[in-house]
N, C-alpha and C positions, 0 to 999 in steps of 0.2 A: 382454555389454557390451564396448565396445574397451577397449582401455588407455587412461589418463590420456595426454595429450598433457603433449609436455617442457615448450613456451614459448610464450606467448601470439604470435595473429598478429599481423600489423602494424595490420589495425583498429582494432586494442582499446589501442592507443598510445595517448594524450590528453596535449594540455597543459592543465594545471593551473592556471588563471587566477585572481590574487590581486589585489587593489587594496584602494583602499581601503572600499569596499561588504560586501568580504568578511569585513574587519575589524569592519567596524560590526556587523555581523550576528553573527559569533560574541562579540565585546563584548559588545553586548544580552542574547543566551542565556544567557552565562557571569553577567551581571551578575544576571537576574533566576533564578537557579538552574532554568534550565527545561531541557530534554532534546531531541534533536531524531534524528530515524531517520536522517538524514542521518552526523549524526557517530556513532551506537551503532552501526551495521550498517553500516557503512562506506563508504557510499554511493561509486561513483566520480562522480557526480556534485554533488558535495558543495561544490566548488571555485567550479562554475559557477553554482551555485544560489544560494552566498551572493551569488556578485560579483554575480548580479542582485537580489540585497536581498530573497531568497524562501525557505523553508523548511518541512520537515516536520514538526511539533511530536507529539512523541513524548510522552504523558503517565500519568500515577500510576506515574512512576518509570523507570530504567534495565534495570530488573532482572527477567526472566520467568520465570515459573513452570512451563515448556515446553522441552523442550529439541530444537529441531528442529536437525537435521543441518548445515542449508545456513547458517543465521543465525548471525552474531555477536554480536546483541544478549545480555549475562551471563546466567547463569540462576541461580538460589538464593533464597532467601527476599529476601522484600519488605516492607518497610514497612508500613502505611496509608499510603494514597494524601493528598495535602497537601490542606485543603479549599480551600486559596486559590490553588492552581495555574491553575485554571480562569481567573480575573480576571488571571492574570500572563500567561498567554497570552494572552489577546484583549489585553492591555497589550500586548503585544509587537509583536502584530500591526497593532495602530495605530500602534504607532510605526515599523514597517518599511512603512508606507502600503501592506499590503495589502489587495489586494479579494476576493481569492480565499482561502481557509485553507485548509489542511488541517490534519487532526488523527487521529494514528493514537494506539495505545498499545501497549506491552507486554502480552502477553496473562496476565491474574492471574486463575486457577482460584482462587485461594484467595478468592477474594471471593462472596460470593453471590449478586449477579447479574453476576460476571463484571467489574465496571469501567461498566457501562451508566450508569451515573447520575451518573459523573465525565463521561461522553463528552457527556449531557445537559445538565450543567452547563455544559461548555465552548462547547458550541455556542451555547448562553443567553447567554454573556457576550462574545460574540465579536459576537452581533447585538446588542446593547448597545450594546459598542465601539464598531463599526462596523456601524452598522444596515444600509448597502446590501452590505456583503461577502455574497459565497455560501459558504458552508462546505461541506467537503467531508470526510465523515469514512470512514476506515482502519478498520473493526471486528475483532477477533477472532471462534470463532465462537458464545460464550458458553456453549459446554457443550450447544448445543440447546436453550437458556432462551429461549422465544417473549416471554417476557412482558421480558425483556432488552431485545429486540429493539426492541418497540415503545416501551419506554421511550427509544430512541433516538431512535426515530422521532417520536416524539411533538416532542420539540425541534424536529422541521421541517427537517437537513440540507438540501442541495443537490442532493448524492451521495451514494450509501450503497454504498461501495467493501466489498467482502471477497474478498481473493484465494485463487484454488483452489491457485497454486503448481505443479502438478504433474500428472502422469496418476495414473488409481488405484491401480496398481502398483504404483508406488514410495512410496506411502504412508508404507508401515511402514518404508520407509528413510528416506527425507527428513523426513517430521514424524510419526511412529509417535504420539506424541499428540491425534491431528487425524483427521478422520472425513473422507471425501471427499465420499459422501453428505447429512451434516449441514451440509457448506459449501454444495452446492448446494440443500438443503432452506432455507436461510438465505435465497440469492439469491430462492426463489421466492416466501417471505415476505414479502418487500420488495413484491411485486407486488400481492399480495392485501392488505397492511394499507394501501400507501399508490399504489395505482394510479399508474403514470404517473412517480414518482421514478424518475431514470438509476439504473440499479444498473451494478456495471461490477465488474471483473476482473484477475489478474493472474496469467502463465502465466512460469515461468522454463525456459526450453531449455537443454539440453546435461549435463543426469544419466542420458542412457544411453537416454530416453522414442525409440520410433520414430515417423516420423510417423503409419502410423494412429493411434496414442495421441492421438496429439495434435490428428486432423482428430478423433476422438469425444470428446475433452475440449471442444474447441469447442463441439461438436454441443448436448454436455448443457448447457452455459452458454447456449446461445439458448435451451434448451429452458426453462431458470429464468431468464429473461426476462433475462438480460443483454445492455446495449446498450453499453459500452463495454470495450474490449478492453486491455492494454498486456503485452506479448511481449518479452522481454530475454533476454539471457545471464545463465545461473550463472555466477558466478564466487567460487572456493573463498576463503572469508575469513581462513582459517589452516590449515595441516596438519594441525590437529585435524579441519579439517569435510568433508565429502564432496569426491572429488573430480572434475574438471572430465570428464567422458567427451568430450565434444567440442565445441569451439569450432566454431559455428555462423557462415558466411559473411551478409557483409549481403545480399547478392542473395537467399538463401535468406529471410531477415527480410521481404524486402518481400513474395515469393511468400506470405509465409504473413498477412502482411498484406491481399494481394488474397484471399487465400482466404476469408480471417473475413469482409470485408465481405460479398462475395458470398454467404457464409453466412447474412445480416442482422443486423452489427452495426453500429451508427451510426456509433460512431468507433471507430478503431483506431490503438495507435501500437506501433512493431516495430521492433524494433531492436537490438543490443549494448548499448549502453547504457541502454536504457529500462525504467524501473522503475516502480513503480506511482504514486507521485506526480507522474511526470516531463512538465512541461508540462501539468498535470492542468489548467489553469484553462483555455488553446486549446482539449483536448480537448472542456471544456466547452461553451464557446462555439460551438466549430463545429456541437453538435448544434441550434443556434438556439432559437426561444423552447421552453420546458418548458408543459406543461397538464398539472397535479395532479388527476385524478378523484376 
């Protein structure tokens, strides 16, 4: 692997936009005690996201049971998950006049199916809320629990998001917890129990991966029927976590963005700053109308 580089390039510069949107938003959050992946993992786009009145609701707590390399999210023991979380979210969401949701969690092994039936819940009361919203949910990978899975599924998602993160290499450095196999045995579950739902992806660049890694990480992701893509920079959240092998150019992001499509992914989004919720509702949209088999 190279050496860690001193300083970030000039890409990866960003202003910071605050107004008053931004305010309302983290107001909201802080008021109805909810969590959002935005601010636990320190999203850089965190800034932007609120000023447009949008966010990633992070639930059954701040705290995981995982201790992957590259994340900020705390790790140590956790609670039980709150039963009324669920309804505080989709509250939230109506009141940020969302149409789109998304909804990840903390990944909690300690639970027996994994959080599946908070994520069930959520999505229940989010089409409540806001009956015409599409939700979009962030899964962990349940431990390999099918029957997790489709308890998720059953709720009727939009998107059934679980990101690979990584080549299989680096595994056991970056989430030595996490199967790489099991994540894509996940993706192709999605196909077989609910024909036709977008499943989709997230691949983070610059821990040292070469590109072959990276065109046959692709590869195995069409091959478990993933249809949408999203390609970002690592970037180290503290000196505690892994660090940066290389800062990746945008030219290079878009190249690997024509890559994917031509590979047969419907949508793709690549870039230094893109992260797996980032603009999730566009991504949506552009694959046009969905047919459920």
């Amino acid at each position: 692997m190279s050496q860690q580089p001193h300083q970030k390039p000039r890409w990866l510069k960003k202003r910071l936009p605050t107004g008053p949107q931004y305010e309302k938003v983290k107001e909201l959050i802080g008021k109805d005690r909810l969590h959002t992946v935005c601010q636990e993992a320190k999203c850089p786009n965190m800034w932007e996201c609120f000023s447009q009145q949008t966010a990633t609701f992070l639930i059954m707590g701040s705290r995981c049971t995982r201790n992957c390399r590259f994340c900020s999210v705390a790790q140590g023991p956790a609670g039980p998950p709150d039963p009324a979380e669920p309804t505080r979210v989709a509250e939230a969401a109506r009141q940020m006049g969302l149409s789109y949701v998304v909804v990840t969690s903390v990944t909690r092994d300690d639970l027996a199916d994994g959080g599946a039936v908070f994520f069930a819940k959520t999505i229940e009361a989010v089409h409540r809320q806001i009956p015409s919203a599409k939700v979009e949910v962030l899964i962990p990978d349940f431990q390999g629990n099918a029957q997790a899975l489709q308890t998720v599924l059953n709720a009727r998602p939009d998107v059934l998001n679980h990101n690979i993160e990584t080549v299989p290499r680096l595994y056991s450095i970056v989430r030595p917890q996490a199967r790489y196999r099991r994540s894509l045995q996940l993706l192709n579950r999605v196909q077989k129990y609910t024909p036709g739902l977008p499943t989709k992806s997230g691949l983070m660049l610059g821990l040292g991966e070469s590109s072959e890694e990276i065109h046959s990480t692709l590869k195995d992701l069409i091959d478990a029927g993933c249809r949408i893509l999203t390609i970002g920079q690592y970037l180290q959240p503290s000196k505690a976590h892994l660090p940066v092998r290389r800062f990746i150019p945008p030219a290079e992001f878009e190249k690997w963005k024509s890559s994917a499509l031509e590979m047969g992914f419907s949508e793709v989004a690549s870039g230094p700053f893109v992260r797996s919720s980032y603009h999730a509702r566009e991504l949506y949209q552009a694959m046009g109308p969905i047919i459920l088999s």
